[in-house]
C-alpha positions as CSV (number, residue, x, y, z in Angstrom):
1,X,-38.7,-50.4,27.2
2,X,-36.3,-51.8,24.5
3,X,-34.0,-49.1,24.9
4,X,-34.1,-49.0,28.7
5,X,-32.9,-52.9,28.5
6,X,-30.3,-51.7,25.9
7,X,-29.1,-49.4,28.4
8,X,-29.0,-51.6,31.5
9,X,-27.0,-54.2,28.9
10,X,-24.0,-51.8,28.0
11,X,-24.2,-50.6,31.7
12,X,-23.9,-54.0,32.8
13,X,-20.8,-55.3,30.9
14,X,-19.3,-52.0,31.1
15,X,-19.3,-52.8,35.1
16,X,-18.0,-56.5,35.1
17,X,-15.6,-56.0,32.6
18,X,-13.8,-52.9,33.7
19,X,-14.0,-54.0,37.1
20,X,-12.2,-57.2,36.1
21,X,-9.5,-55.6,34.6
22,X,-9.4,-52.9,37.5
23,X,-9.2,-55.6,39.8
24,X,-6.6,-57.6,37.9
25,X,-4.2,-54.8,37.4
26,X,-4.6,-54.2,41.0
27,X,-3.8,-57.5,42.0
28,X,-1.0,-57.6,39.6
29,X,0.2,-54.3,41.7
30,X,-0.3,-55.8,45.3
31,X,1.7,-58.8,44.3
32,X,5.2,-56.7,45.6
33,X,3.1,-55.5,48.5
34,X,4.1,-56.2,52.3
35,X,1.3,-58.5,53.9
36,X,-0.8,-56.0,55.4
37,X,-0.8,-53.7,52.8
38,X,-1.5,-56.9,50.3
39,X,-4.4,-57.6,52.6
40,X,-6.1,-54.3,52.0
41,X,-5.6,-54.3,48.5
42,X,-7.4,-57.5,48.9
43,X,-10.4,-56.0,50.6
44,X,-10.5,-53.6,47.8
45,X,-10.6,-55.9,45.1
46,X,-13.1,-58.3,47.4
47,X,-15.4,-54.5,47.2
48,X,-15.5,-54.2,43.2
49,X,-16.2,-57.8,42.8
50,X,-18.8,-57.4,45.4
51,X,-20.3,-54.1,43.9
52,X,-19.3,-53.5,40.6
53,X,-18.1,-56.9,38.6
54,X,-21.5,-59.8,40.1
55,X,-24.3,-56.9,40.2
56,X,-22.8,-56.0,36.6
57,X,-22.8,-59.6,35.1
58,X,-26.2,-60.2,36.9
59,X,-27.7,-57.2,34.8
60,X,-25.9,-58.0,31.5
61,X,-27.5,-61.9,31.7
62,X,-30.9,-60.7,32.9
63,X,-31.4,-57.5,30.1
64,X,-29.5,-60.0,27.4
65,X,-32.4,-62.5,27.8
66,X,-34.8,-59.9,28.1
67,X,-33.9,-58.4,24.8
68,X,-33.0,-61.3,22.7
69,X,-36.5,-62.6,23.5
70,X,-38.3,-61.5,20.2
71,X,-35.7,-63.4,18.3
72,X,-35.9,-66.5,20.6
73,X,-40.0,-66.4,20.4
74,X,-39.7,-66.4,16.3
75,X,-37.0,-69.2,16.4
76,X,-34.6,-67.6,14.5
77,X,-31.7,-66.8,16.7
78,X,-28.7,-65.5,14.8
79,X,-25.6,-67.6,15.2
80,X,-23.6,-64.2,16.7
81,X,-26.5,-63.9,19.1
82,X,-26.1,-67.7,20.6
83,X,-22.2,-67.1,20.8
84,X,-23.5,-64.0,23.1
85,X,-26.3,-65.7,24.9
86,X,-23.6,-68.7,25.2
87,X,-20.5,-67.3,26.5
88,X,-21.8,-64.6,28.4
89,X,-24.4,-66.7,30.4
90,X,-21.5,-69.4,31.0
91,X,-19.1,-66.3,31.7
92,X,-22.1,-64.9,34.6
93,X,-21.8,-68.4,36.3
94,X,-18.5,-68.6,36.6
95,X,-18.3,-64.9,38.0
96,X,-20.8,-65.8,40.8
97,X,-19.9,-69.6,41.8
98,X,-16.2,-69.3,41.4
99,X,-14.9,-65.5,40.9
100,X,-16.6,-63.9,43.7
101,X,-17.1,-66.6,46.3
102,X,-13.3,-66.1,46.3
103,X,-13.0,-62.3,46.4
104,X,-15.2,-62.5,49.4
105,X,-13.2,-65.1,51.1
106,X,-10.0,-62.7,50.3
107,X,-12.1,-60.0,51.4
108,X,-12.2,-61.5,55.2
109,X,-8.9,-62.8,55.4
110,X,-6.6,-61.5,58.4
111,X,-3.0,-62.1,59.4
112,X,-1.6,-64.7,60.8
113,X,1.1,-63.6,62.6
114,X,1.9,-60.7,60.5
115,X,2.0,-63.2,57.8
116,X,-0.4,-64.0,54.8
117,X,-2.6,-67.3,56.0
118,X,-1.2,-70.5,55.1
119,X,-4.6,-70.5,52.2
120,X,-4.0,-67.3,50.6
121,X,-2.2,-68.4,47.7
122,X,-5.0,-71.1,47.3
123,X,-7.7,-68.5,47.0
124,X,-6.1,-66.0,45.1
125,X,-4.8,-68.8,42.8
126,X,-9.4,-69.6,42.4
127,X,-9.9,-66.0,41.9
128,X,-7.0,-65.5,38.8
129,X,-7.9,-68.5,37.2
130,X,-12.2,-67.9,37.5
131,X,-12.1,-64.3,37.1
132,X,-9.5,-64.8,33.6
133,X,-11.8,-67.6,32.4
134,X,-15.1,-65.4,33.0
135,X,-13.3,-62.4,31.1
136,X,-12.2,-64.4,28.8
137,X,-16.1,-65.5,27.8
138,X,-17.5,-61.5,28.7
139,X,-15.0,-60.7,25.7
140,X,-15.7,-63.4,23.4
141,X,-19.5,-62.5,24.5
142,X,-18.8,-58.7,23.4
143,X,-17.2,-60.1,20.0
144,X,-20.1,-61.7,19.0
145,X,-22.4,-58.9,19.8
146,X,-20.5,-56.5,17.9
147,X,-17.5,-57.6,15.4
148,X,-20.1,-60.9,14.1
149,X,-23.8,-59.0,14.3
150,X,-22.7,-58.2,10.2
């Protein structure tokens, strides 16, 4: 069952992390965009937060606990190990209160007379700032699990 949690682990960052950067280099893109066409790149971006980037950082948390357990139960939890459990735990509730609460809201946003709504910049503005902090952590979370294990 170890190795099936393994699996689901590398599956799971492997989804929120390239879907970050997907997402990011598609908004990046979008940016010279005419409204409607920005608005659909939107709905895209609301999609791989929605399916890829939350389910993934849901799994990553849920199989990390699950196989750092033995190491928790003996009390001897590796200071790499914490950074992980640390980071990518904080990273996970960033991605689901701030990151994807706003791809959703982006997601559902039409034009107001074939303009972006007056909010838009405020929204995309919460979903740069949460979804580069959150990466941020899911790297620094990767470090530790790899470059630090020694």
């Amino acid at each position: 069952m170890h190795g099936f949690w393994v699996l689901v682990h590398a599956l799971g960052y492997t989804l929120w992390i390239g879907g970050g950067v997907a997402t990011m280099v598609l908004g990046i893109v979008a940016k010279r965009f005419p409204p409607p066409s920005r608005l659909a790149a939107y709905r895209l971006t609301s999609a791989v937060w929605r399916i890829l980037v939350a389910p993934g950082a849901v799994a990553v948390t849920i199989s990390g606990l699950l196989v750092s357990m033995p190491y928790m139960k003996s009390g001897a939890v590796p200071g790499w190990m914490m950074l992980m459990m640390t980071t990518g735990t904080l990273g996970a509730l960033i991605v689901l209160g701030i990151a994807l609460p706003a791809a959703a809201h982006l997601g559902r946003m039409e034009l107001a007379q074939g303009e972006l709504p007056p909010f838009f910049a405020g929204v995309r503005a919460r979903l740069v700032w949460g979804s580069s902090i959150a990466g941020a952590l899911a790297l620094l979370a990767l470090i530790g699990g790899t470059l630090l294990r020694g």
